[in-house]
LOGU-589559 format. One line per field, with one value per atom (N, C-alpha, C, O): atom name; z, x, y; residue number from 0; chain. Coordinates in pm, 1 decimal, decimal comma, always signed. Layout:
atom CA:...
pz Z:...
px X:...
py Y:...
nr NUM:...
kette A:...
This chain:
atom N:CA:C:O:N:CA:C:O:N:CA:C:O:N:CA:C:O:N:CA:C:O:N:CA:C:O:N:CA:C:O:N:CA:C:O:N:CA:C:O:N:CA:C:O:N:CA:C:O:N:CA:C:O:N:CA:C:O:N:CA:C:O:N:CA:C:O:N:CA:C:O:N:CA:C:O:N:CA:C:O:N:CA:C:O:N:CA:C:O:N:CA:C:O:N:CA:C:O:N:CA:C:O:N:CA:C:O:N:CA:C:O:N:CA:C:O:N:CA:C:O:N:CA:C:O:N:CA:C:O:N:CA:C:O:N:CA:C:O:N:CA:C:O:N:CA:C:O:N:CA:C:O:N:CA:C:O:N:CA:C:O:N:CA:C:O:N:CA:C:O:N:CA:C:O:N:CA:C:O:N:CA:C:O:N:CA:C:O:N:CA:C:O:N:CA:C:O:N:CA:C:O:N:CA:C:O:N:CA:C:O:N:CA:C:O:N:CA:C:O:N:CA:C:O:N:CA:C:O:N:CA:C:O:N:CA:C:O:N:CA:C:O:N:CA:C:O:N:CA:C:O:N:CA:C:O:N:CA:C:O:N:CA:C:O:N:CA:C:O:N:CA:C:O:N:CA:C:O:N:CA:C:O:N:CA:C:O:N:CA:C:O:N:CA:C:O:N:CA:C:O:N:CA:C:O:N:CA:C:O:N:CA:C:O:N:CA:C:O:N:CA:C:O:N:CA:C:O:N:CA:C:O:N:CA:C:O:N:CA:C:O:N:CA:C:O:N:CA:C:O:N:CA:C:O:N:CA:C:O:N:CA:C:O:N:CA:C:O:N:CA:C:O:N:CA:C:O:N:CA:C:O:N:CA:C:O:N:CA:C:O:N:CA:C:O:N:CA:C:O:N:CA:C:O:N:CA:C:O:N:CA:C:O:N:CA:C:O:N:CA:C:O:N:CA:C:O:N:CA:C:O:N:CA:C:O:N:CA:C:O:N:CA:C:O
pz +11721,1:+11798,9:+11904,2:+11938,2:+11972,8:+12042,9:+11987,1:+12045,3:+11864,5:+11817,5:+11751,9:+11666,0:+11790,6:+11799,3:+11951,0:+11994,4:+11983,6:+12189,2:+12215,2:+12260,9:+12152,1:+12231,2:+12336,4:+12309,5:+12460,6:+12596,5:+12549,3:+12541,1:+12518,5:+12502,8:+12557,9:+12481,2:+12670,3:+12759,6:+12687,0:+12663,9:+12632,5:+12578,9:+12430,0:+12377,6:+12393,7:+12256,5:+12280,0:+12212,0:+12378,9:+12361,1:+12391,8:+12354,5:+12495,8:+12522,7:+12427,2:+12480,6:+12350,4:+12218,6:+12099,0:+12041,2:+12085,9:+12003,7:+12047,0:+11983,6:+12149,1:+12219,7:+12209,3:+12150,4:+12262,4:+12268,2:+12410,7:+12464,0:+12492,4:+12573,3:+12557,8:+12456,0:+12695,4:+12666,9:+12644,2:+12553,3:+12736,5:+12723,8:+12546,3:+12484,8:+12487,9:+12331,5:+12247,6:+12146,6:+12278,4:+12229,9:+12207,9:+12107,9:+12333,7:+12430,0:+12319,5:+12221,9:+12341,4:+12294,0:+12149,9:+12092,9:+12078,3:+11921,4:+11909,7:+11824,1:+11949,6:+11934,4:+11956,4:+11874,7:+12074,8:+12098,6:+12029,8:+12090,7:+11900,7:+11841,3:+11735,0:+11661,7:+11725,5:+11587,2:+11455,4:+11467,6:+11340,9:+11228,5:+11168,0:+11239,5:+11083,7:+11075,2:+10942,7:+10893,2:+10887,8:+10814,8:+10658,4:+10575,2:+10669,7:+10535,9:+10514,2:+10398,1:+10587,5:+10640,1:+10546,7:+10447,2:+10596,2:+10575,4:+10476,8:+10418,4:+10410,1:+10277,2:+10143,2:+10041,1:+10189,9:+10117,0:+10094,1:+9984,0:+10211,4:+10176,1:+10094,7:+10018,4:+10130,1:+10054,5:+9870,6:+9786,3:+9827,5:+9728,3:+9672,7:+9586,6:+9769,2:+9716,8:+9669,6:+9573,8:+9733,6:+9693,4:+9584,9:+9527,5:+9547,1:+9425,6:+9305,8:+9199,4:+9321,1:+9195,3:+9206,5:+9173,4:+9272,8:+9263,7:+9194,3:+9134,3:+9203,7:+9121,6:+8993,0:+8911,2:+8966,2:+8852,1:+8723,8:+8603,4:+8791,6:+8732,5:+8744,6:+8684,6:+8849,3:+8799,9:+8675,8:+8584,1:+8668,9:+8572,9:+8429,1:+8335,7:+8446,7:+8297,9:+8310,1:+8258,5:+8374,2:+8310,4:+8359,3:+8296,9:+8418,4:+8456,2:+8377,5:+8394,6:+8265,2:+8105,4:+8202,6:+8199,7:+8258,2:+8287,0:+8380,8:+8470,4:+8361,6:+8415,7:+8514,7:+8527,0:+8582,4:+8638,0:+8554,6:+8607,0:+8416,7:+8373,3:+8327,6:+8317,1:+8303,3:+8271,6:+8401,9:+8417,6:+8501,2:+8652,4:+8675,6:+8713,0:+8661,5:+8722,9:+8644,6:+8712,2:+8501,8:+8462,0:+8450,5:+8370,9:+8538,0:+8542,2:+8686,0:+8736,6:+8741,8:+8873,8:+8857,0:+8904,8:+8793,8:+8785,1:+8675,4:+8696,9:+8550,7:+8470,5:+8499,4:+8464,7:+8568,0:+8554,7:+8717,0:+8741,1:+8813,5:+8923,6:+9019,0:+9141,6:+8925,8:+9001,9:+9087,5:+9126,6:+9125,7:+9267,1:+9223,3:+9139,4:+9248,3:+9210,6:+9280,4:+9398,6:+9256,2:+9295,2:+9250,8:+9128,4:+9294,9:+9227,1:+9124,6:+9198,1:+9024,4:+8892,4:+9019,2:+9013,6:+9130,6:+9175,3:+9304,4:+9330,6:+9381,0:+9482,4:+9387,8:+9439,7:+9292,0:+9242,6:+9185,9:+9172,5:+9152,1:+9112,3:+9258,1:+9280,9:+9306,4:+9487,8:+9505,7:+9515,3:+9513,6:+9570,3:+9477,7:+9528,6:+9352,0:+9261,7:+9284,5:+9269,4:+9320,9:+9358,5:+9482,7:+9530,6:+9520,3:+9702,1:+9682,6:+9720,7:+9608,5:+9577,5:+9505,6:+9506,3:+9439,7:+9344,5:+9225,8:+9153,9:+9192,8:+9042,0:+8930,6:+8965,2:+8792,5:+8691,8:+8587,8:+8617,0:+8475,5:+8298,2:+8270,6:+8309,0:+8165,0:+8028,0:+7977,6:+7977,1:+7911,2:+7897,3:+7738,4:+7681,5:+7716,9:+7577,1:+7472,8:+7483,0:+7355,4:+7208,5:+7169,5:+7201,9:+7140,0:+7114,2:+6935,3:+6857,1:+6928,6:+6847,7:+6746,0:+6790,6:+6635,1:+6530,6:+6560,9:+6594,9:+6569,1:+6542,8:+6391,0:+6287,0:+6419,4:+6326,4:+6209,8:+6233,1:+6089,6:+5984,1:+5943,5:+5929,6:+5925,2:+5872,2:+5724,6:+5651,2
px +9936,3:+9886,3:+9788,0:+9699,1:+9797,5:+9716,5:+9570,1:+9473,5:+9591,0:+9424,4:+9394,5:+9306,5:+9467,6:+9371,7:+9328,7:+9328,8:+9301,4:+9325,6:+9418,2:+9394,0:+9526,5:+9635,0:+9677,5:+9653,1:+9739,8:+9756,6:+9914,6:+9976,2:+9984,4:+10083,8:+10163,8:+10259,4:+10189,0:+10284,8:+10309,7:+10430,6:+10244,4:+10248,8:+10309,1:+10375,8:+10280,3:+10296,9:+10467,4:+10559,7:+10483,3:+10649,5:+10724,0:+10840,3:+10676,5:+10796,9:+10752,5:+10774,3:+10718,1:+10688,2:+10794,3:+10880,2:+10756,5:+10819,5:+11005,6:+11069,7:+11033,1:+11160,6:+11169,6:+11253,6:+11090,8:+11100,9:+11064,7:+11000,8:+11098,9:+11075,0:+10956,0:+10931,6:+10847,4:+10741,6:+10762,8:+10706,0:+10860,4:+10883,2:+10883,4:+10795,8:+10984,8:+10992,8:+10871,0:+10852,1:+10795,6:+10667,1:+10590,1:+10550,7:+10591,3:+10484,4:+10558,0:+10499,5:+10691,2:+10772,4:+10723,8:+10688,9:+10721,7:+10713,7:+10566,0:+10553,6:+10487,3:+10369,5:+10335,2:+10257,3:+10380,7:+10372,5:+10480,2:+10500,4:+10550,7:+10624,0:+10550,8:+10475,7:+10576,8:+10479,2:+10573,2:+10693,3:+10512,4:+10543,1:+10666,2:+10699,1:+10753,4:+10909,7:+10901,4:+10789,0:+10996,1:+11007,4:+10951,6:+10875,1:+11048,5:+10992,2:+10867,9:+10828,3:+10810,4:+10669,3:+10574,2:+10506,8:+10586,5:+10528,5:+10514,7:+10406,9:+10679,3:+10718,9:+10647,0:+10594,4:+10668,4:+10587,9:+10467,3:+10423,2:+10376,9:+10213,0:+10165,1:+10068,5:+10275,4:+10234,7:+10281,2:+10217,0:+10375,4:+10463,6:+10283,8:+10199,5:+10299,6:+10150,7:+10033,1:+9967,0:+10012,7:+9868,0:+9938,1:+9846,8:+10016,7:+10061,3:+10053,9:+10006,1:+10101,1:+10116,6:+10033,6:+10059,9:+9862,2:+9769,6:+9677,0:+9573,3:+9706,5:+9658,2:+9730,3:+9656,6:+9852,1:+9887,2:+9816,6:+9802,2:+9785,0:+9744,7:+9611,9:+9533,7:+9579,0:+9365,1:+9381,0:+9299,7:+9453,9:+9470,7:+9469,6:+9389,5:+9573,5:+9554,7:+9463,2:+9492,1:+9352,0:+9217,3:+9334,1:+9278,4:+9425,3:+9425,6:+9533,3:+9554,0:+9599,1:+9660,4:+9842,8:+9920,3:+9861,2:+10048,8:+10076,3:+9997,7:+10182,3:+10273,7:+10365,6:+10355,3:+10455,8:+10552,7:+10648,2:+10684,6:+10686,8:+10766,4:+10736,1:+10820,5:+10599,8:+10563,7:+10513,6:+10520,4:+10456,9:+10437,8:+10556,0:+10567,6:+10646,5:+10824,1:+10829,1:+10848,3:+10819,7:+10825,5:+10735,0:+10739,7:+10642,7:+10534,1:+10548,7:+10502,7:+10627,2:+10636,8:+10787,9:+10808,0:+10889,8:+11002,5:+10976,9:+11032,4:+10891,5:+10908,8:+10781,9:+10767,1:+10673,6:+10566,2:+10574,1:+10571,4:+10583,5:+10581,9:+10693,5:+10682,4:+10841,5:+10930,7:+10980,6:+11097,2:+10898,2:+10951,3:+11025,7:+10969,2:+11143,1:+11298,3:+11282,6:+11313,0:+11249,1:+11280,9:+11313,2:+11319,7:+11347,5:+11403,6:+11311,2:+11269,2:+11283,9:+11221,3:+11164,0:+11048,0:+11267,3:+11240,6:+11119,0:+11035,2:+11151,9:+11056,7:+10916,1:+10832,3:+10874,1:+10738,9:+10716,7:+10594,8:+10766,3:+10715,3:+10714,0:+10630,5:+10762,3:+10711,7:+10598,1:+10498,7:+10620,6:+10459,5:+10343,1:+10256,5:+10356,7:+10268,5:+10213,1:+10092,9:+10299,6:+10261,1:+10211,1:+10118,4:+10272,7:+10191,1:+10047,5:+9976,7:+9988,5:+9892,6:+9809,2:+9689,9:+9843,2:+9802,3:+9782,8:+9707,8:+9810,9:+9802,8:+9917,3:+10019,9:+9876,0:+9961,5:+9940,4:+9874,0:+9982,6:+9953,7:+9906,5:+9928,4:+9809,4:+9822,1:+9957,4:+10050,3:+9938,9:+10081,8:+10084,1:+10000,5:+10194,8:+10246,5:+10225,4:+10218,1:+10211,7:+10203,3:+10332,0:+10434,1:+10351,2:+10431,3:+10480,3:+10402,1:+10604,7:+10732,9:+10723,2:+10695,7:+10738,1:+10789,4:+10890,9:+10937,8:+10974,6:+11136,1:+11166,0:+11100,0:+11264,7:+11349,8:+11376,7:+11422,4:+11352,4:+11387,3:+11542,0:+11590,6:+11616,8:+11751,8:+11736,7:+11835,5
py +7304,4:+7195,2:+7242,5:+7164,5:+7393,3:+7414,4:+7461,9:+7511,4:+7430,1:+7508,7:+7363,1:+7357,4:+7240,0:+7135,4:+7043,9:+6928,7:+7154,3:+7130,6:+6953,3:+6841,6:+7027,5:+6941,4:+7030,9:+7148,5:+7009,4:+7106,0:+7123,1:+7016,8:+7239,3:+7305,5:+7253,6:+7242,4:+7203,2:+7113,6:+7014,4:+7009,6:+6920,1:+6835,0:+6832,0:+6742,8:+6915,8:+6949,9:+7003,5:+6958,6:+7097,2:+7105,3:+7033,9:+7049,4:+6895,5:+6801,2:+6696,7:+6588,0:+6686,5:+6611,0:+6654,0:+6587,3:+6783,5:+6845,2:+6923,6:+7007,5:+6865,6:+6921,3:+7105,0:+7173,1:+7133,8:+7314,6:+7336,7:+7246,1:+7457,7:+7491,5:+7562,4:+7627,3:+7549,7:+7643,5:+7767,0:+7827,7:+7827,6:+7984,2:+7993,7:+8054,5:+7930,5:+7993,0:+7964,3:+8032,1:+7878,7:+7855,5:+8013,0:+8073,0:+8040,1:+8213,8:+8291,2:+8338,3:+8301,3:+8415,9:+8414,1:+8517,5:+8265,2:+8305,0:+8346,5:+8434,0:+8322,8:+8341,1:+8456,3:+8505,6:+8541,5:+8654,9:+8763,1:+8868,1:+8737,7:+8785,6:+8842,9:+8778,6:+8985,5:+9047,1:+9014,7:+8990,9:+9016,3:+8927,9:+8966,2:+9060,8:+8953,5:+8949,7:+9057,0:+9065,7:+9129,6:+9223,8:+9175,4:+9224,2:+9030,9:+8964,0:+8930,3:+8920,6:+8913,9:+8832,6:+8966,3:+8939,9:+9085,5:+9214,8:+9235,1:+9246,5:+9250,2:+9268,6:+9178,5:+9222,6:+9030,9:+8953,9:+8956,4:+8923,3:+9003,4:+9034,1:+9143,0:+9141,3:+9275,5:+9388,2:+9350,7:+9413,4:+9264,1:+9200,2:+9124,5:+9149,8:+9038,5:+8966,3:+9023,3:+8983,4:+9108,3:+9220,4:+9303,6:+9362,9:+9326,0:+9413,8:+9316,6:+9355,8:+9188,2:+9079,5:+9000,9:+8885,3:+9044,0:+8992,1:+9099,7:+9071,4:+9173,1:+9368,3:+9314,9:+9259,9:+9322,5:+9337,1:+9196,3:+9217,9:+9066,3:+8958,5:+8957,6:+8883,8:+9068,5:+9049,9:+9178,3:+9167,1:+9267,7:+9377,6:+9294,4:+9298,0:+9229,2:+9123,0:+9015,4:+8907,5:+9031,0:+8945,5:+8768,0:+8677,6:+8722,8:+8644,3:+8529,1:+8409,0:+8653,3:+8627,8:+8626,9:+8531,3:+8725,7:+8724,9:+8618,5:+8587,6:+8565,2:+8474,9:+8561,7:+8683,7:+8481,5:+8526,5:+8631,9:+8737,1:+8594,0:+8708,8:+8861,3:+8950,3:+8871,6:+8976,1:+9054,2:+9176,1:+8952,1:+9043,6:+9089,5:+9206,2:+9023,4:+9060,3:+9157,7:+9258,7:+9189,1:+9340,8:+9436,6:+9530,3:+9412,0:+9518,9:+9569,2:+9671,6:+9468,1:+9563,6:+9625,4:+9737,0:+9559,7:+9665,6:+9781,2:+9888,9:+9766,8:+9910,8:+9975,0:+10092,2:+9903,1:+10004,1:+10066,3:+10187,0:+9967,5:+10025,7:+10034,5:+10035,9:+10042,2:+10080,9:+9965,9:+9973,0:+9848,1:+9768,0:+9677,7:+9607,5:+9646,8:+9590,4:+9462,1:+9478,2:+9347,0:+9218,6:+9125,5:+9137,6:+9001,3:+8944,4:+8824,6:+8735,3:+8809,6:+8698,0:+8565,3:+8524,3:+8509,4:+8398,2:+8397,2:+8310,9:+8549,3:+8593,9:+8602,4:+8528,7:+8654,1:+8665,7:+8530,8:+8520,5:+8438,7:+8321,8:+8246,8:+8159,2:+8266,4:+8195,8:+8222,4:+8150,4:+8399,0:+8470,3:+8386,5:+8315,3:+8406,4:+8352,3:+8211,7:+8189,9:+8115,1:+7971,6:+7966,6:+7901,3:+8031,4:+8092,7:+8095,5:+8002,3:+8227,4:+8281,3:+8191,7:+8222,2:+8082,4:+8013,3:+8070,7:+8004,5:+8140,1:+8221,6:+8156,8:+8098,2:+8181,0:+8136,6:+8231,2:+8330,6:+8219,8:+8274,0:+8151,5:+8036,5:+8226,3:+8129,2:+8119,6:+8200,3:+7933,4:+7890,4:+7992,2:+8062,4:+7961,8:+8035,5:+7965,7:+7843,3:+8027,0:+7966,0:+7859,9:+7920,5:+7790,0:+7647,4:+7749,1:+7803,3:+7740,9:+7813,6:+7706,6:+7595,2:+7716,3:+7601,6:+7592,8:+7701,4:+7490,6:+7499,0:+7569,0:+7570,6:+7611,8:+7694,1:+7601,9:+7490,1:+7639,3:+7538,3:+7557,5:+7669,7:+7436,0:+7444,5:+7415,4:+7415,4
nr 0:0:0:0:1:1:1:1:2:2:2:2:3:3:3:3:4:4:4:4:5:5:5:5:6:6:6:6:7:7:7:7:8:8:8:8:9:9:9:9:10:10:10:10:11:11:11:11:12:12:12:12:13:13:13:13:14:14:14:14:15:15:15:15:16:16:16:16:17:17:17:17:18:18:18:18:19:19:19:19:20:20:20:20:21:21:21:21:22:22:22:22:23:23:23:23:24:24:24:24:25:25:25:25:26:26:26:26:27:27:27:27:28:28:28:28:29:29:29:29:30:30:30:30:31:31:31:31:32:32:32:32:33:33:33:33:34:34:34:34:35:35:35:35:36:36:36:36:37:37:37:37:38:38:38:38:39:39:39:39:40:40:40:40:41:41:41:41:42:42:42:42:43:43:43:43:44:44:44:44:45:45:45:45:46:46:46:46:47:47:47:47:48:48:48:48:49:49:49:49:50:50:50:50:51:51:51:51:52:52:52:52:53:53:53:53:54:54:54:54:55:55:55:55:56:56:56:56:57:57:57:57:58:58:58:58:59:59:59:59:60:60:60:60:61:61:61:61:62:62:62:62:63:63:63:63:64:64:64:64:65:65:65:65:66:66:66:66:67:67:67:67:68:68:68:68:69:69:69:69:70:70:70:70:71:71:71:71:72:72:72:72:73:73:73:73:74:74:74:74:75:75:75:75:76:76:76:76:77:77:77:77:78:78:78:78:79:79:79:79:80:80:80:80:81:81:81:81:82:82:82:82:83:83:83:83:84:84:84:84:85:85:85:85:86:86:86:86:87:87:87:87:88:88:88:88:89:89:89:89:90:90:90:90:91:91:91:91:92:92:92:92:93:93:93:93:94:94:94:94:95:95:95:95:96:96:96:96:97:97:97:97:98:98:98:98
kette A:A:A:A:A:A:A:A:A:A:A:A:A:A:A:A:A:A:A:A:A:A:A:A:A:A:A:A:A:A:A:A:A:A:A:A:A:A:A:A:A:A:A:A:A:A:A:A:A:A:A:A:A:A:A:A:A:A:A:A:A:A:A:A:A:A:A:A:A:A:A:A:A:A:A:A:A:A:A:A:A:A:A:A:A:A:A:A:A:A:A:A:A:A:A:A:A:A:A:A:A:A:A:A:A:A:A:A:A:A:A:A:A:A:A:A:A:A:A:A:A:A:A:A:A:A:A:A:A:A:A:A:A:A:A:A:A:A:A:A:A:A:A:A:A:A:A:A:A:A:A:A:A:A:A:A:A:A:A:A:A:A:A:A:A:A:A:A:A:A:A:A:A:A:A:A:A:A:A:A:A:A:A:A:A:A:A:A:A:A:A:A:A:A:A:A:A:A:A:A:A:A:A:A:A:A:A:A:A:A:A:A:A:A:A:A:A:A:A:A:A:A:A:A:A:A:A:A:A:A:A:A:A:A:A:A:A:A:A:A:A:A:A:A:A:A:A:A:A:A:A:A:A:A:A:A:A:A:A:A:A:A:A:A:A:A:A:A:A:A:A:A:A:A:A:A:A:A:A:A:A:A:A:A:A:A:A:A:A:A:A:A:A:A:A:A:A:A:A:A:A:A:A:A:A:A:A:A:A:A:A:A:A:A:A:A:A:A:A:A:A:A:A:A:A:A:A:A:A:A:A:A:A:A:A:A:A:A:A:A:A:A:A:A:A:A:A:A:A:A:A:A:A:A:A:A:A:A:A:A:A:A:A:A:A:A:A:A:A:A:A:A:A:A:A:A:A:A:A:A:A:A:A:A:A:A:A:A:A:A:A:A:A:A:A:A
């Protein structure tokens, strides 16, 4: 709100916060996850410009656990990915199985 010059005062008794915690969060350097997720992001943005723009979430998820070792979880890289706006090409459509 303050980088649409609303006056901060205003904006916290609007919003029920004290100014002090306003300062404090703002002046708080960024959170472990926060970190983790950007360096996560720039790796599964490497690995999906590497494939020309072709892997999805499941094959980034195993290119970073068998090619580069980094252990996470299938649901964190499809976040990052929607985050990022990135996708796969969808997949080839299966015949059903004939009985």
């Amino acid at each position: 709100m303050a980088r649409e010059h609303m006056p901060v005062q205003l904006a916290c008794r609007v919003l029920h916060v004290a100014e002090s915690g306003y300062y404090a969060w703002r002046d708080r350097p960024p959170s472990n996850r926060l970190v983790k997720n950007a360096w996560l992001t720039e790796a599964i943005v490497g690995i999906h410009n590497a494939s020309r723009g072709t892997y999805g979430s499941r094959r980034v998820h195993a290119e970073l656990g068998l090619g580069l070792s980094i252990h996470v979880s299938h649901g964190t890289v499809e976040l990052l990915m929607q985050r990022a706006g990135l996708h796969g090409l969808p997949g080839s459509q299966r015949p059903a199985p004939s009985t």
